[in-house]
C-alpha positions in Angstrom: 69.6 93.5 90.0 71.3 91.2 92.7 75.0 92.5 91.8 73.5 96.0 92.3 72.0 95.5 95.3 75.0 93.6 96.3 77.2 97.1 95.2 74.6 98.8 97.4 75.4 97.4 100.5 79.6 97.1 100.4 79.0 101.0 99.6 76.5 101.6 102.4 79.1 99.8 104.2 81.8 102.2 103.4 79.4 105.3 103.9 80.0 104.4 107.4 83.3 104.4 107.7 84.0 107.4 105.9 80.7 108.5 104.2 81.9 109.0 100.6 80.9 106.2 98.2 77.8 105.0 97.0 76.0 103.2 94.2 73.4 104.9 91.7 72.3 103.6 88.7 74.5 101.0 88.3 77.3 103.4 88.7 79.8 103.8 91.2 80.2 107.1 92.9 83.0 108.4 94.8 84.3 111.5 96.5 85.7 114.9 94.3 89.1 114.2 93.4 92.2 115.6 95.3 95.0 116.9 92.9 98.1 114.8 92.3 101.6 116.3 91.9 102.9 114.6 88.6 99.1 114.9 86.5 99.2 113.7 83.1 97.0 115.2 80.7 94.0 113.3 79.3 94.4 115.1 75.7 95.8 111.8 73.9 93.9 109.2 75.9 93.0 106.2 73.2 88.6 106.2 73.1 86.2 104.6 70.7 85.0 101.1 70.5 85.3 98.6 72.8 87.4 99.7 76.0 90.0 97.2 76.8 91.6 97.4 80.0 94.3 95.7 82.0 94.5 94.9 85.7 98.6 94.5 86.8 99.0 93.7 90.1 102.6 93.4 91.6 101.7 89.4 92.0 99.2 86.7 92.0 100.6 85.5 95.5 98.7 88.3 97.5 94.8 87.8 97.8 94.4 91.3 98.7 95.6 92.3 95.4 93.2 89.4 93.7 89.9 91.1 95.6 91.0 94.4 94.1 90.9 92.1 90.7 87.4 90.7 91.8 85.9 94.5 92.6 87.8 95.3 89.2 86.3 92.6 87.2 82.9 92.7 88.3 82.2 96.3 87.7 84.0 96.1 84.3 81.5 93.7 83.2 78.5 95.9 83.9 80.2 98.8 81.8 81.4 96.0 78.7 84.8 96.6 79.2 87.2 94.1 78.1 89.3 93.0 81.3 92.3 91.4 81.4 94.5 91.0 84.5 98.6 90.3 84.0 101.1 89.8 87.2 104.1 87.7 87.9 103.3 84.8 90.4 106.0 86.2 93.4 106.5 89.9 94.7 109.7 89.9 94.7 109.8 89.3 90.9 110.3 93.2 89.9 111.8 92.7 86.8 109.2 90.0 85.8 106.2 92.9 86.4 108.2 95.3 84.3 109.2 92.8 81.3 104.8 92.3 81.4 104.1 96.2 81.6 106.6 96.8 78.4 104.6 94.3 76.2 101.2 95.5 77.6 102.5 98.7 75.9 102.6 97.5 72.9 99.2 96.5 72.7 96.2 97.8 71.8 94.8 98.7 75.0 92.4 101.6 76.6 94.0 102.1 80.2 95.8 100.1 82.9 95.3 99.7 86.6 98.4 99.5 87.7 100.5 98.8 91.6 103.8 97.9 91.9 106.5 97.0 94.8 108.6 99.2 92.4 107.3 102.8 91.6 111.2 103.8 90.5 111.7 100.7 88.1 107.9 101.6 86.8 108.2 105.0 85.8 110.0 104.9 82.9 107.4 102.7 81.5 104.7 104.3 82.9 106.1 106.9 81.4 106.0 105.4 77.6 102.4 104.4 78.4 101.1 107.8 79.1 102.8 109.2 76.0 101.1 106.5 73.8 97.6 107.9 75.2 96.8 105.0 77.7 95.4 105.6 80.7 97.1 105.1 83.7 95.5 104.6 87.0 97.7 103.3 90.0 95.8 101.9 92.7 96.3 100.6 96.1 98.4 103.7 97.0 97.9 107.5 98.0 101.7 108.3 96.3 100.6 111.5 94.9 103.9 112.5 93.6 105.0 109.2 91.7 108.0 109.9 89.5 106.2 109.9 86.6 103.1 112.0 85.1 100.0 109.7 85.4 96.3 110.3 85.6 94.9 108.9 88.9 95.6 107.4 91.7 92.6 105.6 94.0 93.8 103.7 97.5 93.6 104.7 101.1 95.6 107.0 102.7 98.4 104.6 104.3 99.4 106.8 107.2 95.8 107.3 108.2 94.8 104.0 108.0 98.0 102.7 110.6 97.5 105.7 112.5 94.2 104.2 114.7 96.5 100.9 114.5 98.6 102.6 116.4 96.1 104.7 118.8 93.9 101.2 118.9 97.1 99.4 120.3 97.6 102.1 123.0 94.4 101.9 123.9 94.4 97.8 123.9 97.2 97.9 126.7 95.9 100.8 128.6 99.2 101.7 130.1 101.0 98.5 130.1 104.5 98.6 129.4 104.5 97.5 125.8 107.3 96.1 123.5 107.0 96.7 120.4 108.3 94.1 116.7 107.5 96.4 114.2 107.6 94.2 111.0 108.0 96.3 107.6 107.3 95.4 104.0 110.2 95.7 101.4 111.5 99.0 101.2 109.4 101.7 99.4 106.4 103.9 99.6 104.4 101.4 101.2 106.3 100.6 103.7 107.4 103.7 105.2 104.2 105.2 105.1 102.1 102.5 107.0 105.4 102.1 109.4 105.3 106.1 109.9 101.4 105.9 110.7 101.8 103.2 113.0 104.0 105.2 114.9 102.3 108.6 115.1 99.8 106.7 116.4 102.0 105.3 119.5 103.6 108.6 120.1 103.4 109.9 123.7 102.8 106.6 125.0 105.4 106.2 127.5 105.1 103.0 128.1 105.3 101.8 124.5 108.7 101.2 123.2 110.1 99.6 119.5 112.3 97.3 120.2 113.1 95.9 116.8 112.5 96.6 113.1 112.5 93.7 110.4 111.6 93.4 106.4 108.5 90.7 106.2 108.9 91.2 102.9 105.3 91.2 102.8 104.4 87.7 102.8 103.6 85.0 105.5 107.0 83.2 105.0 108.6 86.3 105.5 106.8 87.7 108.5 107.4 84.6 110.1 111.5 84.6 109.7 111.1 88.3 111.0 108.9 87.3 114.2 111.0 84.7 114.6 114.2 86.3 114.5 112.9 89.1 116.8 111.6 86.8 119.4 114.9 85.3 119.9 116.3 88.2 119.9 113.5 90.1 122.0 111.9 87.7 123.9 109.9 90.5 125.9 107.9 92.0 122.8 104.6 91.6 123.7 103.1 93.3 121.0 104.0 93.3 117.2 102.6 95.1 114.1 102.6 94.8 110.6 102.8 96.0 107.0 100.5 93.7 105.8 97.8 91.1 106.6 100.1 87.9 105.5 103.1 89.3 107.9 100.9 89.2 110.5 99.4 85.9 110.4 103.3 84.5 109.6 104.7 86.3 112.7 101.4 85.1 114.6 102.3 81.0 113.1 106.3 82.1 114.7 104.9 82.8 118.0 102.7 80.0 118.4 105.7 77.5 117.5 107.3 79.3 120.3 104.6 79.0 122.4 103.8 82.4 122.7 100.5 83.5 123.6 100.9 86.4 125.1 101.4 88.9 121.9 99.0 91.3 120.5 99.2 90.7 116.7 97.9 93.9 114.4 98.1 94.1 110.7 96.9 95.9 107.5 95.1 95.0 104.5 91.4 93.2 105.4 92.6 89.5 104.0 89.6 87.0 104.1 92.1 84.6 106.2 93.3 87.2 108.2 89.1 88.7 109.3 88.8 84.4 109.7 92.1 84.6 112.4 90.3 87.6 113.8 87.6 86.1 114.7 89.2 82.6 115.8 90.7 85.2 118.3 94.3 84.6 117.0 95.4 88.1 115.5 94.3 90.8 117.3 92.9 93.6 114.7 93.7 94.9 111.1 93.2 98.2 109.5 90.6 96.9 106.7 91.1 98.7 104.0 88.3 96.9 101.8 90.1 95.2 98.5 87.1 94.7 97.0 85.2 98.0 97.0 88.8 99.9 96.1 88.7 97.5 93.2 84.9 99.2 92.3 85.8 102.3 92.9 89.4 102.3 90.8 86.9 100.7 87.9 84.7 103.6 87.8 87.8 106.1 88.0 89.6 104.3 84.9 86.2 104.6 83.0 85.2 107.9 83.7 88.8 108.8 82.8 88.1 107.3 79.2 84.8 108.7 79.0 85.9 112.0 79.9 84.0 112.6 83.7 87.0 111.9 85.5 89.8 114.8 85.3 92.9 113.4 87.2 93.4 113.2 90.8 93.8 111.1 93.8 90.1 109.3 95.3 90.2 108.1 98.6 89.0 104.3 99.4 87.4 103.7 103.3 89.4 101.9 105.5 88.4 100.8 108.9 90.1 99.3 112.4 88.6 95.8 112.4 88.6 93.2 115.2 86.3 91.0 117.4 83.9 93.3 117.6 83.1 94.6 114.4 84.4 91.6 112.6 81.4 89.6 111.5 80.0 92.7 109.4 82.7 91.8 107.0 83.0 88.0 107.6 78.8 87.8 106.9 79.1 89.3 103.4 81.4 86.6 101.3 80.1 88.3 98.1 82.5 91.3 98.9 85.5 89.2 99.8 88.3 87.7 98.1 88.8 84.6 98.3 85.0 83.8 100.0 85.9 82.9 104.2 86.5 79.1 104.4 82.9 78.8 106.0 79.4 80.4 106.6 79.5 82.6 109.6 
């Protein structure tokens, strides 16, 4: 009864972001599917027995991807499926993601939940899943034409999650001239799409202008070279955005060694540490795209897919612009984050 109730209210939560997802029964509910592109057909899909699923995540190094695993988990446990989760430690480490997706294939396993750095090196083996009747469910993405036939997709909409980055930023500086570090993740989907929304949302601000465009490689380590190399380059950016949550807070760490405090730091993702540097006042905002509940919610999908409710399609997960103001909402509920905040706010 308290997980439910829990499930409740991060789905009340959502409802008022972007009033689609709530709880009944146990069950998680979620908006009508929109139709993907490459859809596989369910006509093989292994059923029966106990369903066995695996979680693969491009790494273990990203928390955001671990509260995904959390929602995942925790809903799998009230529908007795076996979960599993399987992901190299970095990244970066491609080959090491695909080398663990061609043994999961061999196994004797109901569906996969599956994101990857990588859609072009996955498909082939996406590929071999789907044609051995697992289920295939990418999440954390709104690619609806991945290169491959597969059955589902659940994530946000990238674009329209930067977009109010974008129009929050211009806002922010209300007419100040504004320069712009524009820190990207490693080149794919991803990337370009949450790049692209951030700048539709700057467009026809005159006084905003990008001044530079690094790869963060979407960690801390990386963000921070990029910031770093940009402020020495640009010493008059005054504003910088990110891919992710952990580029931010490393570009944020660059500027404070330079003692810089007079940059407006935005990111993506809703990261625990990143709502915590929110609300010390050191980054800015962050398009929160709530891990945890996308985790519920691509559950549910995966399982209704096995049990014959859920047809194929894309579902949409809430995301919301989070900063100082809104920020406690999020911070007050550690049941719904991953990892819990470093104290009790």
């Amino acid at each position: 009864m308290k997980k439910i109730l829990l499930w409740t209210f991060v789905l009340i939560m959502s409802i008022s972001m972007i009033g689609v997802f709530f709880l009944v029964a146990g069950a998680v509910e979620y908006v009508a599917p929109v139709p993907i592109e490459a859809q596989a057909t369910f006509d093989n899909i292994k059923t029966g027995g106990t369903m066995k699923l695996i979680y693969m995540p491009p790494a273990t190094e990203f928390n955001y991807y671990m509260a995904i695993g959390a929602g995942i988990k925790s809903l799998a446990k009230e529908l007795n499926v076996e979960f599993s989760m399987l992901a190299p430690q970095s990244g970066a480490d491609i080959n090491g993601q695909m080398n663990m997706l061609q043994d999961v294939i061999t196994q004797d396993v109901n569906a996969i939940i599956f994101s990857t750095h990588d859609e072009h090196a996955a498909a082939p083996l996406v590929k071999q899943a789907v044609e051995k009747g697992i289920e295939v469910i990418i999440v954390n993405s709104d690619i609806l034409l991945f290169p491959t036939n597969i059955h589902g997709v659940v994530g946000y909409v990238q674009r329209k999650a930067q977009k109010p980055i974008g129009e929050y930023a211009v806002k922010l500086m209300n007419g100040a001239e504004t320069k712009v570090g524009l820190i990207l993740g490693q080149p794919g989907w991803h990337a370009t799409e949450r790049s692209e929304g951030f700048l539709e949302g700057i467009k026809g601000a005159a006084n905003f202008e990008v001044v530079s465009r690094l790869d963060g490689k979407w960690n801390v380590e990386g963000g921070n070279t990029a910031a770093m190399d940009m402020l020495q380059a640009h010493p008059e950016i005054n504003l910088m955005a990110a891919g992710n949550d952990y580029e931010i807070m490393g570009a944020q760490k660059a500027a404070e060694s330079l003692g810089r405090t007079d940059i407006i730091f935005l990111g993506n993702d809703g990261d625990t540490a990143c709502l915590e540097e929110i609300y010390n006042g050191n980054i800015t905002a962050t398009a929160n795209t709530t891990p945890y509940v996308m985790g519920l919610i691509a559950m549910q999908v995966a399982y209704d897919g096995l049990t014959g409710k859920f047809k194929g399609g894309f579902v949409e997960t809430p995301s919301v612009v989070t900063d100082k103001s809104n920020v406690l909402e999020f911070l007050q509920k550690p049941e719904t984050l991953f990892p819990a905040p470093s104290k009790k706010y």
